[in-house]
DOTOR-943307 format. One line per field, with one value per residue (C-alpha): residue number from 0; residue in one letter; chain; x, y, z. Coordinates in pm, whole numbers, m for minus. Last residue first. Layout:
<vexmis>
k (NUM ...)
r (A ...)
c (A ...)
xx (X ...)
yy (Y ...)
zz (Z ...)
</vexmis>
This chain:
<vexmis>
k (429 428 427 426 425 424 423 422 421 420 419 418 417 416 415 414 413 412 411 410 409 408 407 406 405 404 403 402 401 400 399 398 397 396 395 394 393 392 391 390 389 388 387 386 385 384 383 382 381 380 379 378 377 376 375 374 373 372 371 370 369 368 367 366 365 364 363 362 361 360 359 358 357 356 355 354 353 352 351 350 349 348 347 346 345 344 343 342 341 340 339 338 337 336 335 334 333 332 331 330 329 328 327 326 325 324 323 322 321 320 319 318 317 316 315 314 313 312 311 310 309 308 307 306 305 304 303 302 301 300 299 298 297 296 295 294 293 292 291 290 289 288 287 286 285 284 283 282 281 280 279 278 277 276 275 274 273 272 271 270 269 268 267 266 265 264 263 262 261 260 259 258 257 256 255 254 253 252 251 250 249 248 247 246 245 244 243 242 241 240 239 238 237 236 235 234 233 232 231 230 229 228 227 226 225 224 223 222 221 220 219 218 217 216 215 214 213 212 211 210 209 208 207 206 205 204 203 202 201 200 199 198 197 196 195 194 193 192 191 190 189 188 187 186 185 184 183 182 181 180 179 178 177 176 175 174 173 172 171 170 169 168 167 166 165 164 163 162 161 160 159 158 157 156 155 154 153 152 151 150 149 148 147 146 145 144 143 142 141 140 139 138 137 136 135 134 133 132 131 130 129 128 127 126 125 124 123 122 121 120 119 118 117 116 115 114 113 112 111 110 109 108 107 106 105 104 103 102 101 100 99 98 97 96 95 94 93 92 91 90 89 88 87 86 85 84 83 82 81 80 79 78 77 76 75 74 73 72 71 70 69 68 67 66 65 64 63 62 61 60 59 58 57 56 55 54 53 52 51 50 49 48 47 46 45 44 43 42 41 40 39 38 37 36 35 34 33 32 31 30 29 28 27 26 25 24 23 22 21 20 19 18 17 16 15 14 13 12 11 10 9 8 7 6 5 4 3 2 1 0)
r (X X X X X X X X X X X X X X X X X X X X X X X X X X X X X X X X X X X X X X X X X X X X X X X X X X X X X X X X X X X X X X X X X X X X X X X X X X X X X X X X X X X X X X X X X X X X X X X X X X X X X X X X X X X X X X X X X X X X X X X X X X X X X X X X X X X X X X X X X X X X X X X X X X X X X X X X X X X X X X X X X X X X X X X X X X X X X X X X X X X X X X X X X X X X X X X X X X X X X X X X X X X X X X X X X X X X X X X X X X X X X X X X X X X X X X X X X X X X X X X X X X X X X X X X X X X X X X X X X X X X X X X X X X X X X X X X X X X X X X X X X X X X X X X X X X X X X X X X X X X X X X X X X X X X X X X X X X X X X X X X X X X X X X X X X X X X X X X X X X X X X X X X X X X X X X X X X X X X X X X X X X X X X X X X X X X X X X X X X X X X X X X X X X X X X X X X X X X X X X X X X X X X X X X X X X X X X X X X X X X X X X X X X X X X X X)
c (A A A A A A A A A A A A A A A A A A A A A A A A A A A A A A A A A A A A A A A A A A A A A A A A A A A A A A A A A A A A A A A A A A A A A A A A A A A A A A A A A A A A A A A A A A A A A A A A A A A A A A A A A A A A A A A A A A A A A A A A A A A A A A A A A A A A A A A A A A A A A A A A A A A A A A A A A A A A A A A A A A A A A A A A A A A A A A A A A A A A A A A A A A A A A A A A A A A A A A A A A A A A A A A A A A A A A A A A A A A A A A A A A A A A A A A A A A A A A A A A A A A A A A A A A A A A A A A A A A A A A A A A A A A A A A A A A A A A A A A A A A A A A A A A A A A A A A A A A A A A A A A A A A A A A A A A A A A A A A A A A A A A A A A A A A A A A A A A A A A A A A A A A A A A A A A A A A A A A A A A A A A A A A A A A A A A A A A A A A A A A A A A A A A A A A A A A A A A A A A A A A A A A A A A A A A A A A A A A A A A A A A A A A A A A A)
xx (m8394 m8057 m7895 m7663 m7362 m7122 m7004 m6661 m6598 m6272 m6308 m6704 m6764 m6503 m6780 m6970 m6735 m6393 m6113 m6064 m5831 m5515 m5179 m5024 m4780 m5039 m5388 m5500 m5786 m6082 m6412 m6628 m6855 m6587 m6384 m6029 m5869 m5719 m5707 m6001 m6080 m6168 m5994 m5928 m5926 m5783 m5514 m5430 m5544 m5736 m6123 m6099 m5860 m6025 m6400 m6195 m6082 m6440 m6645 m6413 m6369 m5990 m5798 m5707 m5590 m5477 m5488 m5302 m5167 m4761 m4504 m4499 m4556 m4922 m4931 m4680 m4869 m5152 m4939 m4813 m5153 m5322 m5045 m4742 m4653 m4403 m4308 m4227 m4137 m4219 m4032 m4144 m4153 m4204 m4087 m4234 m3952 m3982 m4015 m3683 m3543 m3523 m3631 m3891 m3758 m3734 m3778 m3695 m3926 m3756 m3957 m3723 m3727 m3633 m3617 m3246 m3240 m3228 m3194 m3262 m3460 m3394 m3668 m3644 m3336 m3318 m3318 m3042 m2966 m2716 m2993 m3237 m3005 m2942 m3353 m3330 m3044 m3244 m3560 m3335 m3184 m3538 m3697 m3380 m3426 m3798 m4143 m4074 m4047 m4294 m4534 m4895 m4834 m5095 m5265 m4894 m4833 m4610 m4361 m4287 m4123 m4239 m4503 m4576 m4297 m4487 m4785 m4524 m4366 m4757 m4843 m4523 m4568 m4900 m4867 m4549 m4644 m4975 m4928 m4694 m5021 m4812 m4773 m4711 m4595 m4627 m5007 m4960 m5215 m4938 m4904 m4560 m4558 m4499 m4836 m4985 m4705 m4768 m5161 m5151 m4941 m5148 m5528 m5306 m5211 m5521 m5701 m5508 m5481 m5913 m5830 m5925 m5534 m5450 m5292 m5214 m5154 m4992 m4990 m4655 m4793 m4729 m4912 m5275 m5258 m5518 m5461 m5687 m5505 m5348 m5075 m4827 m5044 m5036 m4653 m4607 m4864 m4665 m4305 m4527 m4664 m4331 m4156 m4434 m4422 m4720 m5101 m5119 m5441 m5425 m5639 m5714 m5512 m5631 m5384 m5068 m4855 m4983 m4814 m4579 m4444 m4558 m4281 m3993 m4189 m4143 m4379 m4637 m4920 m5271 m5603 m5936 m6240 m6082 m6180 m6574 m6644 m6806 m6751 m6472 m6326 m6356 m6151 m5896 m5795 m5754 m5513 m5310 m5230 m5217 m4894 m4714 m4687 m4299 m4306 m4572 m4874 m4908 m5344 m5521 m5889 m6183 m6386 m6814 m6847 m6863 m6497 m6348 m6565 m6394 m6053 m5906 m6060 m5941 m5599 m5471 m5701 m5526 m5183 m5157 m4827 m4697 m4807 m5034 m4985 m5387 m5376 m5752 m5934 m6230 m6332 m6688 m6951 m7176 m7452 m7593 m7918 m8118 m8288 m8606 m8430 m8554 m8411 m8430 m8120 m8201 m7951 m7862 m7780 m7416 m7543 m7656 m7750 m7476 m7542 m7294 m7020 m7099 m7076 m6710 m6587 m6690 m6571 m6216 m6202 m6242 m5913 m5725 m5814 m5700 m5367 m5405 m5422 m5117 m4879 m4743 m4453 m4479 m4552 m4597 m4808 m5065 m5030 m5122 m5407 m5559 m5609 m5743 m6002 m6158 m6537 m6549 m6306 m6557 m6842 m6687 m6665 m7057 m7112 m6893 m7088 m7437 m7302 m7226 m7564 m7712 m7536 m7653 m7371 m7305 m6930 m6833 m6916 m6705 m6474 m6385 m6270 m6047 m5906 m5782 m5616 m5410 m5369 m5281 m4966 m4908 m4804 m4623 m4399 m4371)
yy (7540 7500 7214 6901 6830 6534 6289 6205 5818 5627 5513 5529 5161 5096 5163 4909 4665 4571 4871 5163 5486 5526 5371 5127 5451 5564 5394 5099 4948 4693 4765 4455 4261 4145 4021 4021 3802 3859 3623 3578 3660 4015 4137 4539 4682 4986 4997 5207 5080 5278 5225 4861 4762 4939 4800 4399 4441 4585 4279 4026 3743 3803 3716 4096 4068 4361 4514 4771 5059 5064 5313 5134 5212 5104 4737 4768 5078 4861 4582 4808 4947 4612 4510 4336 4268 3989 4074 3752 3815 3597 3502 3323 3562 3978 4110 4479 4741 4971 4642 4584 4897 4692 4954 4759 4424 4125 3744 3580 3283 3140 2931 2632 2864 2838 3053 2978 2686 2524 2849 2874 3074 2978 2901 3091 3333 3627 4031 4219 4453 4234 3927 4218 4299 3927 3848 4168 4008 3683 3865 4024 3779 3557 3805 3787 3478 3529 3412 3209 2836 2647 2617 2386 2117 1847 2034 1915 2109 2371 2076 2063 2290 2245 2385 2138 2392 2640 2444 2329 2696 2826 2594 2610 3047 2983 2819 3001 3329 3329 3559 3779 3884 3789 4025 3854 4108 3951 3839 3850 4206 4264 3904 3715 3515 3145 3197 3111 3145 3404 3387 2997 3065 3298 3058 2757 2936 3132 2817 2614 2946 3041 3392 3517 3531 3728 3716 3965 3986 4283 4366 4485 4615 4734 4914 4984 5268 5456 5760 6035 6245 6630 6534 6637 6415 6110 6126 6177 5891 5645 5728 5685 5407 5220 5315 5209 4879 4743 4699 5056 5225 5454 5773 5955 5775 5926 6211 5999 6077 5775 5561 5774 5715 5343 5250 5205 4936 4712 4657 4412 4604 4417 4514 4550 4712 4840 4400 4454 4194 3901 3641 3508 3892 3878 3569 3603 3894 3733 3437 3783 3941 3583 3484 3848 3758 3772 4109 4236 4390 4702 4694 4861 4945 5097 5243 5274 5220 4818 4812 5038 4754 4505 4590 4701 4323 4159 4255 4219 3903 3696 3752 3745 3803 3917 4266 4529 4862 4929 5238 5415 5443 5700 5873 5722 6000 5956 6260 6378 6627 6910 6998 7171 7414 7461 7141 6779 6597 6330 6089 5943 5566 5487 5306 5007 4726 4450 4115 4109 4275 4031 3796 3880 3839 3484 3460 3601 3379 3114 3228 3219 2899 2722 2935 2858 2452 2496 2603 2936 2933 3261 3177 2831 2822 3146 2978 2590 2814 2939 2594 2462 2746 2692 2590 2915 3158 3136 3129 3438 3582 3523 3726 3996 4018 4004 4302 4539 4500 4603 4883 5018 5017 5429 5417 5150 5346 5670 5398 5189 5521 5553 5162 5178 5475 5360 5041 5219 5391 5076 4949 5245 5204 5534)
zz (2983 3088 3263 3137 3297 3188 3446 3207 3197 3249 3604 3612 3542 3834 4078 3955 4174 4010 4015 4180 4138 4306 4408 4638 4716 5030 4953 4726 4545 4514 4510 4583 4380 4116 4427 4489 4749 5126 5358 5560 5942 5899 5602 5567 5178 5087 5305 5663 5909 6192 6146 6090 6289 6572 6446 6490 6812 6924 6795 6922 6714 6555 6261 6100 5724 5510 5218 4959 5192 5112 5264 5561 5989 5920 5987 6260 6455 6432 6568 6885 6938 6962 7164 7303 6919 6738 6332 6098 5787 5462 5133 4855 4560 4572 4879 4873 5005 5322 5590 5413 5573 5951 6194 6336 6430 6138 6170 5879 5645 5335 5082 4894 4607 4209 3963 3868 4044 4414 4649 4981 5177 5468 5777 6098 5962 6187 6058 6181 5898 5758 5715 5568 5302 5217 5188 4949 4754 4717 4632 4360 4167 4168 3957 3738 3678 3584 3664 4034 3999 4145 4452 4507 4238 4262 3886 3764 3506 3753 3816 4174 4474 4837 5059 5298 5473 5553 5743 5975 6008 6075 6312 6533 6531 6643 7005 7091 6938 7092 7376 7154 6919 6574 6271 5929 5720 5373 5319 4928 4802 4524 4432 4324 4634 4432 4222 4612 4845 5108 5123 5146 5409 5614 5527 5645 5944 6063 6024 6294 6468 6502 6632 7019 7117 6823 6426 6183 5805 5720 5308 5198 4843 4503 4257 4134 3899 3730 3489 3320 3116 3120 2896 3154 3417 3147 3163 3518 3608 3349 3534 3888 3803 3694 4021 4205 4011 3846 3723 3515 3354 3109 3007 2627 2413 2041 2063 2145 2444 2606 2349 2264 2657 2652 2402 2639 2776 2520 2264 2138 2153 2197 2069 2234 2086 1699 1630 1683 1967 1841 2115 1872 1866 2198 2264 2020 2142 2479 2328 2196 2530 2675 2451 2471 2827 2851 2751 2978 2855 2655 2589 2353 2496 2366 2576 2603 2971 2899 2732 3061 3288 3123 3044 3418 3548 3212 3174 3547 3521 3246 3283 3669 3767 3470 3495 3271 3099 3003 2760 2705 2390 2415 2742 2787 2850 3204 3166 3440 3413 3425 3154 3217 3496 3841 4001 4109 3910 3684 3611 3223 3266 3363 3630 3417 3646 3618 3484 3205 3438 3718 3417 3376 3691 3683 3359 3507 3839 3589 3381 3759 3813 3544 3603 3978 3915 3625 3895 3765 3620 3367 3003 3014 3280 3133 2829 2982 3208 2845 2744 3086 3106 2768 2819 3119 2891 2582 2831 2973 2615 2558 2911 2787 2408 2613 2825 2508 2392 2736 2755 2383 2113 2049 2256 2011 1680 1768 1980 1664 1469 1800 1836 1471 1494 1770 1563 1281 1484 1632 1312 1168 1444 1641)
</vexmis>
């Protein structure tokens, strides 16, 4: 191991002996001065996020907003790590919530800022310290968020970043001061880091990929139902895990909705991602763009039909393809990670629950329909960590959000993600 991230390692675990003794409520005024930070600053930190990976320079402004925002829920939040009492014969007799020490974050691309920032936060406000291995092209926002806490006053062991490669993460996690890691990423990627950690007997999260189903019936507003679909499948050019990408249409409709949705699909057109007008651009990486466009080929000569092309114009860039695929095709197995959507047809309620689940993936998904009972079968039967009800899906810092099946384990956002990286300690005797 570099001598470098060997000190830093060391750094972050004398931090956490002092860290983990700062009272909650001092640790929550230094997050809600580091959202302000983020809040005055939000067009700066969108040009890195921009210039780093593509994204249209509205959604990177928008994206370090969503962060301050999470990050005074975090400020504001009632402290339910406090010592519980349990009723019972002894004189001590309680719950004690212990913060791990200095746990990995291995984060994505696709959202630079929040990936980081929604595992970081709540591990940082348990008592953790945090280094973080973030993507290589996103070296840029690793560091711009150091300098963030440390100007909100953050002691500098707190949050450090690691600029390595992946094949570093293994002595990373292996190391005796790392005591859990949490992963943003591939399935293949979480399951190498799960392996590792479980040999090393320590605590992992992972929050993978996704195929989420996005379906549409009889009873649903359509007009809405078709901007809110799209918007799903091509914001940050359809490089999100929880992307509407299955889009499963009630067969009575498909000649009234399937119109609305292609028109609405193609106002989406390529621009210059510092223009705030721009709504699509390039997609992060060449070689990103490589292999949506041999996937969209696979599913072509396994019978899927082209409704729109995906064509290419660059080497990142999408004119956004849209295919029709029957059960049976393997690319409903694989995630389709840029601007590319499928279109599935159902008789029934059965048939497009059977759709939604019939995947290796459970992330979320989106039901558009007003009837009561429609809407309690979705919701009991799918299969995904969060179910939609007439809304695409987004993250909120109030809600819990997480997967099922291989989109991983664990929780993030919500106060449940306080307890993530924390040990419920017993304490009874008399």
């Amino acid at each position: 191991m570099e001598q470098l991230i060997e000190n830093k390692l060391i750094k972050a675990d004398k931090t956490f002996s002092e860290w983990r003794k700062v009272p909650f409520g001092e640790r929550q005024k230094l997050i809600a001065k580091a959202a302000e930070i983020l809040k005055n600053n939000s067009e700066k930190f969108g040009r890195i996020i921009t210039t780093e990976m593509n994204k249209p320079i509205s959604e990177s402004i928008a994206e370090v907003e969503k962060c301050a925002l999470m990050m005074h829920y975090y400020a504001d939040a009632d402290n339910i790590l406090k010592p519980e009492k349990v009723e019972s014969e002894f004189s001590y007799s309680e719950v004690h919530y212990v913060p791990k020490g200095v746990i990995l974050g291995v984060m994505p691309w696709n959202f630079p800022f929040w990936q980081v920032l929604r595992f970081a936060v709540p591990a940082i406000l348990a008592g953790n310290t945090v280094v973080l291995k973030h993507a290589s092209i996103c070296f840029g926002s690793g560091n711009a968020i150091v300098e963030v806490l440390l100007e909100a006053g953050f002691p500098e062991g707190v949050f450090q970043n690691l600029e390595v490669g992946h094949k570093a993460v293994k002595e990373i996690l292996e190391h005796d001061a790392v005591k859990g890691v949490s992963l943003t990423g591939s399935g293949k990627a979480g399951g190498e880091v799960a392996s590792i950690a479980g040999l090393n007997i320590k605590k992992s999260l992972l929050e993978l990929g996704g195929s989420d189903a996005f379906i549409i019936f009889d009873d649903a507003d359509l007009d809405e139902a078709a901007k809110a679909g799209v918007k799903s499948r091509l914001q940050n050019c359809g490089q999100t895990c929880t992307a509407a990408k299955r889009f499963i249409i009630d067969e009575k409709i498909e000649d009234e909705f399937l119109p609305k949705f292609i028109e609405e699909y193609k106002t989406y057109e390529v621009g210059d991602p510092f223009n705030k007008e721009t709504k699509l651009a390039g997609m992060a990486r060449p070689d990103l763009a490589d292999e949506l466009e041999a996937q969209f080929n696979r599913a072509l000569e396994n019978g899927a039909e082209i409704i729109i092309p995906l064509e290419r114009i660059s080497e990142n860039e999408f004119k956004p393809g849209l295919i029709r695929v029957q059960e049976g095709n393997p690319i409903l197995k694989e995630e389709l990670f840029g601007p590319l959507g499928m279109i599935m047809i159902a008789k029934s309620d059965e048939e497009a629950l059977q759709m939604a689940n019939d995947i290796p993936f459970g992330l979320s998904n989106s039901v558009w329909t007003k009837k009561a009972d429609r809407q309690l079968f979705f919701i009991e039967n799918l299969e995904s960590g969060t179910v939609n009800i007439n809304r695409m899906t987004s993250s909120d810092p109030r809600f819990p959000f997480g997967g099922s099946k291989a989109s991983g384990y664990g929780t993030e956002l919500s106060l449940l993600a306080l307890k993530e990286f924390v040990t419920a300690r017993t304490i009874v005797g008399n």
